[in-house]
C-alpha positions in Angstrom: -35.7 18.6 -99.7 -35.4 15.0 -97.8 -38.6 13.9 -96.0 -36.2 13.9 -92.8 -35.5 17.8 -93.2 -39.5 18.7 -94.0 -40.5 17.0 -90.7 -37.7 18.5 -88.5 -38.9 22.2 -90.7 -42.5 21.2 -89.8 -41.7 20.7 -85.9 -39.8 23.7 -85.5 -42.6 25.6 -87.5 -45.4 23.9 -85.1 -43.3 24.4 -81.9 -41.8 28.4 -81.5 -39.2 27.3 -78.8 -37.4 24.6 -80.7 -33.7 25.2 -80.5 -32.9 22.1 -81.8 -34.4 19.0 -83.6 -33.1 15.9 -85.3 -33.7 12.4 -86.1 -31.8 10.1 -84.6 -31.1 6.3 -83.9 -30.4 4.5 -80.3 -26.6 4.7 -81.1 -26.9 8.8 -81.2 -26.2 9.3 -84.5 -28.0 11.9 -86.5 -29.8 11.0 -89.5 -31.0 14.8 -89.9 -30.5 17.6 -88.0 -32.0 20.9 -87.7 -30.4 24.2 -85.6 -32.6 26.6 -85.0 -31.0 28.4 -82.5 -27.0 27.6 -82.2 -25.8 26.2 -78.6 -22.5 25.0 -79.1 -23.2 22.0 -76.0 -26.7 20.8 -77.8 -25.0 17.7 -79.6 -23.2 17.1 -76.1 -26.9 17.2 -74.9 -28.4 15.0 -77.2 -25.1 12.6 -76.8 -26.0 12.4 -73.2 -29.5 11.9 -73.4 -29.3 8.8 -75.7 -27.7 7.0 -73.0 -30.6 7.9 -70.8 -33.0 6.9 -74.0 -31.2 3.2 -74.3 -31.4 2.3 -70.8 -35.2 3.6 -71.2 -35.8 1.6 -74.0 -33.9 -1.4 -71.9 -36.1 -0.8 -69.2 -39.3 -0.5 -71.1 -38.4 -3.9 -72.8 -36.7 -5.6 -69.9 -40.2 -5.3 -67.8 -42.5 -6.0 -70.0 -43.6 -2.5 -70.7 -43.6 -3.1 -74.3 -41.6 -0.2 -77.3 -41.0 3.2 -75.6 -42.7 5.6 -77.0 -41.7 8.7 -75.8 -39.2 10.2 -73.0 -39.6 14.0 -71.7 -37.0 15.8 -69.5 -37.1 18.8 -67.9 -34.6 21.2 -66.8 -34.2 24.6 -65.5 -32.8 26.0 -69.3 -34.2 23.3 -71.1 -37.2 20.9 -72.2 -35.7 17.5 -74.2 -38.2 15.5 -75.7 -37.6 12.2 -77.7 -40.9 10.8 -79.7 -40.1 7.3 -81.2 -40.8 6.6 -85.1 -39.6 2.9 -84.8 -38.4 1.1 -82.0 -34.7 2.4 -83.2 -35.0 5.8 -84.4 -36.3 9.1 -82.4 -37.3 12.7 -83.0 -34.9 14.3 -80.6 -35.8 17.8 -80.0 -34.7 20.7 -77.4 -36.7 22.9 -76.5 -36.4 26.4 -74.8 -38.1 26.7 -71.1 -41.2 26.9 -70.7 -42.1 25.3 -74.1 -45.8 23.9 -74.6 -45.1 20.4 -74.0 -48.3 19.0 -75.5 -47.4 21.2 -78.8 -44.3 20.2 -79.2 -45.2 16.1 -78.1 -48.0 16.3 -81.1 -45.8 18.1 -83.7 -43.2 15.5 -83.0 -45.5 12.5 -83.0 -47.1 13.8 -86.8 -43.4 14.0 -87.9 -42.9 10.4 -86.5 -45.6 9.0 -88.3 -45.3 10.9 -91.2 -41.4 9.0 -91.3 -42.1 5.7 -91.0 -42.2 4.4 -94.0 -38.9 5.9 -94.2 -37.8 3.0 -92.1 -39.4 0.2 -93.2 
């Protein structure tokens, strides 16, 4: 098993209401991805959302805010969460309402840590 797949497995394990995780760069394309519950319009989601994530990451930079570090969005039918590991690649995850935010931003930040090296 790749490194990529045991942190997504270790997130959804942490975090009951994942539906969907994966590792991701700014341009939206999936390095890993994990399903846990099929929704046919979750890649559409996470499509969307990296546009929202690089004008964030803009923003952040643009102002002097430094590396975003994480973005959170909440919806009636779903929580999205993105948790950097670099300053180009994210833990994307989405997760059912009413998930435990702080659970979920932890497991994802252990997972992001536990990558790095990956990237470097």
């Amino acid at each position: 098993m790749s490194a990529f797949a045991e942190a997504l497995r270790g997130v959804a394990a942490r975090v009951p209401e994942t539906q969907l995780v994966m590792v991701m760069g700014t341009d939206g394309i999936p390095i890993e991805k994990l399903v846990v519950r099929a929704d046919p319009n979750m890649d559409a989601v996470a499509a969307e959302y990296t546009t929202l994530l690089r004008a964030s990451v803009s923003a952040a930079a643009d102002t002097g805010l430094g590396d975003l570090q994480e973005l959170s969005i909440v919806t009636e039918k779903m929580v999205a969460m993105l948790v950097a590991i670099t300053s180009e690649y994210f833990i994307f995850a989405a997760l059912s309402p009413g998930a435990i935010t702080g659970r979920a931003r932890y497991a994802m930040r252990l997972a992001g840590l536990g990558l790095e090296k990956e990237f470097a």
